[in-house]
C-alpha positions as MATLAB code, in Angstrom:
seq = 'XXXXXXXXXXXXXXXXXXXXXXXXXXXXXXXXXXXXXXXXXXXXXXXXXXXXXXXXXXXXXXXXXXXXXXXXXXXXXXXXXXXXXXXXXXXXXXXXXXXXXXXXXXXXXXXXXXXXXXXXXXXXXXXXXXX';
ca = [
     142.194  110.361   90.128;
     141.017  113.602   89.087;
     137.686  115.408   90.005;
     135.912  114.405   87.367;
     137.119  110.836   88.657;
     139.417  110.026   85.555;
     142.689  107.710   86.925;
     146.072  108.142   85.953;
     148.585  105.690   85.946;
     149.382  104.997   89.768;
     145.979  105.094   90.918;
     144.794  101.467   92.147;
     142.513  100.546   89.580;
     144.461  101.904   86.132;
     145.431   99.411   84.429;
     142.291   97.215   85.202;
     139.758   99.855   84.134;
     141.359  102.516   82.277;
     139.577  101.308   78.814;
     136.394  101.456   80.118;
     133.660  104.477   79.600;
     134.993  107.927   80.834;
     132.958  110.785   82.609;
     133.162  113.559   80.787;
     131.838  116.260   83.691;
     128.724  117.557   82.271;
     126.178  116.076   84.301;
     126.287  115.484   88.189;
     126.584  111.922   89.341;
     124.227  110.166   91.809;
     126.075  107.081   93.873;
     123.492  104.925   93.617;
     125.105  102.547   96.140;
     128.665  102.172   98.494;
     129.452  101.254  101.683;
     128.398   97.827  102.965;
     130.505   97.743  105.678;
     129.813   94.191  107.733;
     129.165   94.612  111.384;
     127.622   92.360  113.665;
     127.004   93.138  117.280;
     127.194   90.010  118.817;
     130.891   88.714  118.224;
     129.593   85.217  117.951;
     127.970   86.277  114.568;
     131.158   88.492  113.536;
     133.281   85.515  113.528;
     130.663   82.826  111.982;
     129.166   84.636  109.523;
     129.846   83.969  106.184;
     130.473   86.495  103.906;
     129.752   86.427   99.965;
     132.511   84.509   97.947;
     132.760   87.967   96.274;
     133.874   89.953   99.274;
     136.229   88.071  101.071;
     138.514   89.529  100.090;
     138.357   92.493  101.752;
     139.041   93.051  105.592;
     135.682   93.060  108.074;
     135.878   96.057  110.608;
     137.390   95.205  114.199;
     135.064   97.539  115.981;
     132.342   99.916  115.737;
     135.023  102.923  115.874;
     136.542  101.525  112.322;
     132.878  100.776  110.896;
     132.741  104.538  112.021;
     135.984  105.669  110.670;
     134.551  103.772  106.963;
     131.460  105.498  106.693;
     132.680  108.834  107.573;
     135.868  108.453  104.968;
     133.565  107.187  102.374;
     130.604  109.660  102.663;
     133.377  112.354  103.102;
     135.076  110.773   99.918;
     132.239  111.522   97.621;
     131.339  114.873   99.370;
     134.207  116.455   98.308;
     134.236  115.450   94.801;
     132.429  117.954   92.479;
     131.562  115.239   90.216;
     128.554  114.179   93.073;
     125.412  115.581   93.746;
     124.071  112.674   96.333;
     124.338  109.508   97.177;
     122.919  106.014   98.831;
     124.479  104.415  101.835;
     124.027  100.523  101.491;
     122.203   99.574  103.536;
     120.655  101.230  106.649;
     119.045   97.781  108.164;
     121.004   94.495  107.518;
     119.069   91.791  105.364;
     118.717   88.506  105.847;
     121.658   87.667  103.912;
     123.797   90.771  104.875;
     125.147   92.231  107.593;
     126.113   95.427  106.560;
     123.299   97.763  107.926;
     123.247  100.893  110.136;
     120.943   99.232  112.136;
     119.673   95.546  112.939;
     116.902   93.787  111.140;
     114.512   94.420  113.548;
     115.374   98.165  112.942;
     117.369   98.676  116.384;
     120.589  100.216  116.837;
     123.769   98.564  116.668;
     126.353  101.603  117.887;
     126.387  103.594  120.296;
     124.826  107.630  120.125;
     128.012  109.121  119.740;
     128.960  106.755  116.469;
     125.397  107.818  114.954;
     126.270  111.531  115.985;
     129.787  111.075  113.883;
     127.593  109.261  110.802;
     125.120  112.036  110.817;
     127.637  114.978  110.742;
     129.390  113.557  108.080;
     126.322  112.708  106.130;
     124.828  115.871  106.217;
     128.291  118.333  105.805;
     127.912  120.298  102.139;
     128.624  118.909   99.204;
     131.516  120.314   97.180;
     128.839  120.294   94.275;
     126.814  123.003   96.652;
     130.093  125.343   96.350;
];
């Protein structure tokens, strides 16, 4: 993919989506939504909750380090592209149907300090945009 986010034949999604609208770089683009990365701090929960048919397919974290590793790769991800001028993290409390918050439902923490530390620095490095 380019940095205007145009594939090329090899990148994962080509051949799926390659007929579909193209950005053409003029404007900046807002992520409007990404992440959702399922985490549960009780393990009880992690291995009976049900996820949406939708997303089964992909692969729950193991611990908090690779929720971590996610957000920070992701965030980073979007950072560095000059096509993005901000973005919003789904979600930062889960829902009552999700588990994929920052924090519980009743708005307490779910990681330790030094995982938020790691979330905040790489939410708040510059944007390549900002360059």
């Amino acid at each position: 993919m380019d940095r205007y986010g145009h594939m090329k034949p090899g990148d994962p999604c080509y051949d799926e989506h390659e007929g579909r609208q193209h950005y053409d770089g003029s404007q900046p683009l807002f992520m409007s939504e990404f992440g959702g990365t399922f985490w549960a701090q009780d393990e009880h929960q992690r291995e009976t909750m049900q996820q949406d048919e939708g997303w089964k397919r992909w692969k729950k974290p193991e611990n908090e380090e690779e929720v971590c590793r996610r957000y920070v790769c992701l965030t980073t991800t979007l950072l560095r592209s000059e096509a993005f001028c901000g973005f919003c993290y789904t979600q930062l409390t889960d829902v009552e149907q999700e588990m994929n918050g920052l924090y519980t439902y009743e708005r307490k923490p779910k990681f330790s300090q030094t995982i938020y530390d790691r979330i905040r620095a790489a939410t708040i490095q510059p944007a390549a945009i900002e360059d």
